[in-house]
KOLNUDREN-395598 format. One record per atom (N, C-alpha, C): residue in one letter; atom name; residue number from 1; x, y, z. Coordinates in steps of 0.1 Angstrom, whole numbers, m for minus. Layout:
N
["A" "CA" NUM [X Y Z]];
...
//
This chain:
60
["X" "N" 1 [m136 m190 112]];
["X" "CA" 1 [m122 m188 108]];
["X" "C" 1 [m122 m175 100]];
["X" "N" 2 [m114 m163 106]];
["X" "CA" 2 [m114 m153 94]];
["X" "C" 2 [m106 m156 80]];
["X" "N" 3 [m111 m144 73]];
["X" "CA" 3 [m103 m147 56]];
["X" "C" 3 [m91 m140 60]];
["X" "N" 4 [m85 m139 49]];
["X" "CA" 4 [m74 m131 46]];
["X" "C" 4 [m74 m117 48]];
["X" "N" 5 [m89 m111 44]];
["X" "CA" 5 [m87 m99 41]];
["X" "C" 5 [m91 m90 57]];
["X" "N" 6 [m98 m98 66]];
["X" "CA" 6 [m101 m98 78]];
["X" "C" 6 [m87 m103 86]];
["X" "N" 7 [m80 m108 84]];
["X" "CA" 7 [m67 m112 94]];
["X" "C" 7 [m55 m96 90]];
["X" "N" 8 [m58 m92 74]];
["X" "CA" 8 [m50 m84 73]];
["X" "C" 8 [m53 m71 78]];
["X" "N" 9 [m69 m69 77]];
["X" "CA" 9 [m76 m57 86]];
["X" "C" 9 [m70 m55 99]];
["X" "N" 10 [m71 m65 107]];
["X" "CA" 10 [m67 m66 124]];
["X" "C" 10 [m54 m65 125]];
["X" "N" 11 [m45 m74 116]];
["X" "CA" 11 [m33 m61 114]];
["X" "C" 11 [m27 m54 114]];
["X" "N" 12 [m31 m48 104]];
["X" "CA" 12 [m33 m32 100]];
["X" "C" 12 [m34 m23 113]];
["X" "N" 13 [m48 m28 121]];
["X" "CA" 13 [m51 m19 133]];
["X" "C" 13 [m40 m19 144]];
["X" "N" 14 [m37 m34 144]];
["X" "CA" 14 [m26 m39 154]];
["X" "C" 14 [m15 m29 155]];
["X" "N" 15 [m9 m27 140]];
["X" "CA" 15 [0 m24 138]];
["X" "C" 15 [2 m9 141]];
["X" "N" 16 [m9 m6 138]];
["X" "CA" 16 [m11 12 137]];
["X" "C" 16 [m11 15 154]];
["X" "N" 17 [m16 5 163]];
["X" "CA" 17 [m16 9 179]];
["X" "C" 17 [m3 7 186]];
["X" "N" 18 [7 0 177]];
["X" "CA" 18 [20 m3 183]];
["X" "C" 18 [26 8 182]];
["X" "N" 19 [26 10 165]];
["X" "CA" 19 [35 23 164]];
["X" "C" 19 [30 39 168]];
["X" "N" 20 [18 38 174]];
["X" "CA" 20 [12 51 183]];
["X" "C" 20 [19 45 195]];
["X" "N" 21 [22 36 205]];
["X" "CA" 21 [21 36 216]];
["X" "C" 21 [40 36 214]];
["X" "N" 22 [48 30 205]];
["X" "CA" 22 [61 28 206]];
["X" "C" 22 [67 34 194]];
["X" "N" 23 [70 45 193]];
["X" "CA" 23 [69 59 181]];
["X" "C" 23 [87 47 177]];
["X" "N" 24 [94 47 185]];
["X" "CA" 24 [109 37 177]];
["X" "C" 24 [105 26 164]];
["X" "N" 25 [94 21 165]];
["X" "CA" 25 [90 13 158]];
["X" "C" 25 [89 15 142]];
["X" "N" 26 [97 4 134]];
["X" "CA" 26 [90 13 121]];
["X" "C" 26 [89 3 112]];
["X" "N" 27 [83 10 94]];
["X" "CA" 27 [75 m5 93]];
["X" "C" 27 [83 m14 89]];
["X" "N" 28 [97 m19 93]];
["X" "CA" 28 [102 m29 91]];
["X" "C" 28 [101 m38 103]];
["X" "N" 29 [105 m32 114]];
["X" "CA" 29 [97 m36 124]];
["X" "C" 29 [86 m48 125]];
["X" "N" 30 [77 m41 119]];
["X" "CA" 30 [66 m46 119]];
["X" "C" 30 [61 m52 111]];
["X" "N" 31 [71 m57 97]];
["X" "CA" 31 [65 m59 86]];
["X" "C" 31 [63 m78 87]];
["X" "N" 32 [53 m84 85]];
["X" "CA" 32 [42 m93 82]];
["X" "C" 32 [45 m102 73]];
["X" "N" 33 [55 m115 69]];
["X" "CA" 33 [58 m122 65]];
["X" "C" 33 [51 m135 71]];
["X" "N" 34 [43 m141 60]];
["X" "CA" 34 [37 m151 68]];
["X" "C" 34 [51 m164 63]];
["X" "N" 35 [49 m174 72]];
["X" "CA" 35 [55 m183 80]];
["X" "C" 35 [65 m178 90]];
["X" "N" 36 [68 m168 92]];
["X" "CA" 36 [75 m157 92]];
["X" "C" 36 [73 m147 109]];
["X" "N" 37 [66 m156 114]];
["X" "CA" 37 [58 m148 126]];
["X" "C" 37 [70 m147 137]];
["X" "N" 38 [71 m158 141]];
["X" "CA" 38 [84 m156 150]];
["X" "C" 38 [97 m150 153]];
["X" "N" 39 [106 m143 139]];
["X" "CA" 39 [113 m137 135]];
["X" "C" 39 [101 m122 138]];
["X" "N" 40 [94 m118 135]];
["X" "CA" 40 [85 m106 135]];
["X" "C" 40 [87 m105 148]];
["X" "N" 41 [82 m112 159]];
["X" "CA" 41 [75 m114 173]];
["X" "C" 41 [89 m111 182]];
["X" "N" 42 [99 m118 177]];
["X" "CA" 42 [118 m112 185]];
["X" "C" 42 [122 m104 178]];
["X" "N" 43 [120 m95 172]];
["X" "CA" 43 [122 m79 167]];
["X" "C" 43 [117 m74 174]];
["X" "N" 44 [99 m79 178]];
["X" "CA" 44 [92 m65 187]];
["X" "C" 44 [96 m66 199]];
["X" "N" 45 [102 m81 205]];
["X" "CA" 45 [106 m81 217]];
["X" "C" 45 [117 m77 221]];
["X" "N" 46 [128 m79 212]];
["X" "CA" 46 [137 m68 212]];
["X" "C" 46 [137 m52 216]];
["X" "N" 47 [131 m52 206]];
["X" "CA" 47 [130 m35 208]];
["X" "C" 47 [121 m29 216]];
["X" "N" 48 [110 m31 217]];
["X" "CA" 48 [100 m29 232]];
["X" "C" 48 [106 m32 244]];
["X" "N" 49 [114 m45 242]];
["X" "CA" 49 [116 m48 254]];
["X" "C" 49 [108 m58 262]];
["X" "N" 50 [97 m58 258]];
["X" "CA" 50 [84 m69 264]];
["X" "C" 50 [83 m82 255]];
["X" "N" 51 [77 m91 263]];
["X" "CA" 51 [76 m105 260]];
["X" "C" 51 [62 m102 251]];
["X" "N" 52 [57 m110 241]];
["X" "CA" 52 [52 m113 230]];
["X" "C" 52 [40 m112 238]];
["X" "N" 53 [33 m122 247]];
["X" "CA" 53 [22 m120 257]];
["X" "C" 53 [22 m104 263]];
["X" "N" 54 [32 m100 267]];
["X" "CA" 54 [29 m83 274]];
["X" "C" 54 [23 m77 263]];
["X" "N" 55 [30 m77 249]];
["X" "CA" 55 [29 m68 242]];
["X" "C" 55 [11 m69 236]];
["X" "N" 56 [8 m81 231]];
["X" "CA" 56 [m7 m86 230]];
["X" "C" 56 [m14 m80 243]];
["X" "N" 57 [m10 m81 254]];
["X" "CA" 57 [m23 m78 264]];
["X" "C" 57 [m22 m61 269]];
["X" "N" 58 [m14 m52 257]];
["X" "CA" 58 [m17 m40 260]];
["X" "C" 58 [m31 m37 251]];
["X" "N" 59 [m35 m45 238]];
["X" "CA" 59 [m48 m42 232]];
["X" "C" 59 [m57 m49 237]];
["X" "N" 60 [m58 m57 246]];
["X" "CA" 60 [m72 m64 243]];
["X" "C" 60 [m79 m57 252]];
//
């Protein structure tokens, strides 16, 4: 199970590959409220336009 400081690292990276790949994006966008994921996750699908799974399977 990672810690905290490793979930927030991945992140971070996550975060930084979205907004290189979707320059509209900004960090409100993308800002990281935990219990809070789902609200985050229909903002990005909004605005991308892609479902929560597309948007995940442009990094792995």
């Amino acid at each position: 199970m990672p810690n905290s400081t490793e979930i927030q690292g991945n992140w971070d990276e996550f975060k930084g590959k979205l907004k290189q790949k979707y320059a509209e994006l900004t960090d409100d966008d993308l800002k990281y409220e935990e219990g809070k994921d789902d609200e985050m996750w229909g903002r990005l699908e909004q605005k991308i336009g892609k479902a929560k799974k597309e948007i995940l399977s442009l990094f792995q």
